[in-house]
C-alpha positions in Angstrom: 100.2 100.5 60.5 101.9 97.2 59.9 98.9 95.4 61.6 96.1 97.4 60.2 97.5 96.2 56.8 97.7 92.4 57.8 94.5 92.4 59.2 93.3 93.8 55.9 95.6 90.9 54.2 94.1 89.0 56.0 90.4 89.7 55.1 91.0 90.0 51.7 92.0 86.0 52.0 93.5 86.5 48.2 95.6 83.1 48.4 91.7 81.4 48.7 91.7 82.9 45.5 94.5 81.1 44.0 96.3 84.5 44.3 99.1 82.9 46.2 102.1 84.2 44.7 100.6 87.7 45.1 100.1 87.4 48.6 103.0 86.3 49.9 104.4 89.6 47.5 101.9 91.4 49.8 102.7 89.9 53.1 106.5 90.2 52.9 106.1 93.9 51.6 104.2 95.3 54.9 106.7 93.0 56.5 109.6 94.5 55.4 108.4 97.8 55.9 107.3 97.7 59.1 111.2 96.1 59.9 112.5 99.6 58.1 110.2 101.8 60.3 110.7 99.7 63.4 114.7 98.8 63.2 115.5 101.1 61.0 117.4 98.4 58.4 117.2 98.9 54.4 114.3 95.5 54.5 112.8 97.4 50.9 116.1 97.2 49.2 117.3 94.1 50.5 117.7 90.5 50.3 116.3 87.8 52.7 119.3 86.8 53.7 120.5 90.7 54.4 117.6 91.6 56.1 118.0 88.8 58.6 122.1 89.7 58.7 120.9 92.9 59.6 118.0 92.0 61.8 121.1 89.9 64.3 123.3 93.1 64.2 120.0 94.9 66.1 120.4 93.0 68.8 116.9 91.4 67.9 116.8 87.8 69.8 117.4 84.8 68.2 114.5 83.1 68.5 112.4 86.2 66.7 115.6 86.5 63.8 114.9 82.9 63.0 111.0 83.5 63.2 111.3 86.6 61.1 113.7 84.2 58.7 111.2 81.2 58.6 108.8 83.9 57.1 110.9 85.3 54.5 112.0 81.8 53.6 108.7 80.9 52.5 107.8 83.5 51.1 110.9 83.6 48.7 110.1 80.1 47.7 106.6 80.6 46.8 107.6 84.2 44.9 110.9 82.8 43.3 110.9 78.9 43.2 106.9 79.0 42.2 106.5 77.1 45.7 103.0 75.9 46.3 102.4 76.0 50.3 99.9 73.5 51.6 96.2 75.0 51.9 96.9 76.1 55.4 100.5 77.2 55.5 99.5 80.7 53.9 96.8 81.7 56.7 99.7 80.6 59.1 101.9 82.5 57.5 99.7 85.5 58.1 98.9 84.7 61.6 103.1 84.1 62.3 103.6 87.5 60.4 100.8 89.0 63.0 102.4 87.8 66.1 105.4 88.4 65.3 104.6 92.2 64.5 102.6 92.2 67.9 105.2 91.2 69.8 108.2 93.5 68.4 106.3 96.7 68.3 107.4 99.2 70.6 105.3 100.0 73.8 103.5 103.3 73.4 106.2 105.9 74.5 105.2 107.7 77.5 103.1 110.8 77.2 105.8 113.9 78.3 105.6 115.9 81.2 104.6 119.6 80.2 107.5 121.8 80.5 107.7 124.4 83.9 107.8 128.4 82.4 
């Protein structure tokens, strides 16, 4: 679900738009959902910085805490701080939020063995 709605995001291209504010609301929104679907931490109702506390105590590795961090980061200081991102950061941000989604998703599980009678 989470990359159906980047990819969306992502043709939508609303920071061309000078909508830039609005989509880094959008970005870390799916974003944070997905990390309440997937690893089942309060992301909706939460800070940055508690997310990413919370991301560490999942046993998440560090290198995808700090990736997930770098995202949030940026996105706080365009939505807060009125942060203007260089024309290319936000389509990197997008493409960073898309990778990193890709590569945390869960496998598919596998299919279960009917039951004998």
């Amino acid at each position: 679900i989470a990359l159906q709605k980047l990819q969306v995001l992502k043709q939508n291209r609303i920071w061309e738009k000078g909508e830039v504010k609005e989509f880094h609301v959008q970005l870390t929104h799916i974003l944070r959902e997905y990390l309440e679907g997937r690893y089942l931490v309060p992301a909706l109702e939460s800070t940055s910085i508690e997310i990413i506390r919370d991301l560490r105590a999942t046993g998440l590795g560090q290198e995808m805490v700090q990736k997930a961090n770098d995202l949030l980061h940026v996105a706080d200081w365009v939505k807060f701080a009125r942060g203007n991102p260089e024309e290319n950061a936000n389509a990197l941000a997008l493409e960073h939020c898309l990778e990193w989604v890709r590569q945390t998703a869960p496998s598919e599980p596998e299919p279960l063995a009917p039951k004998p009678h």
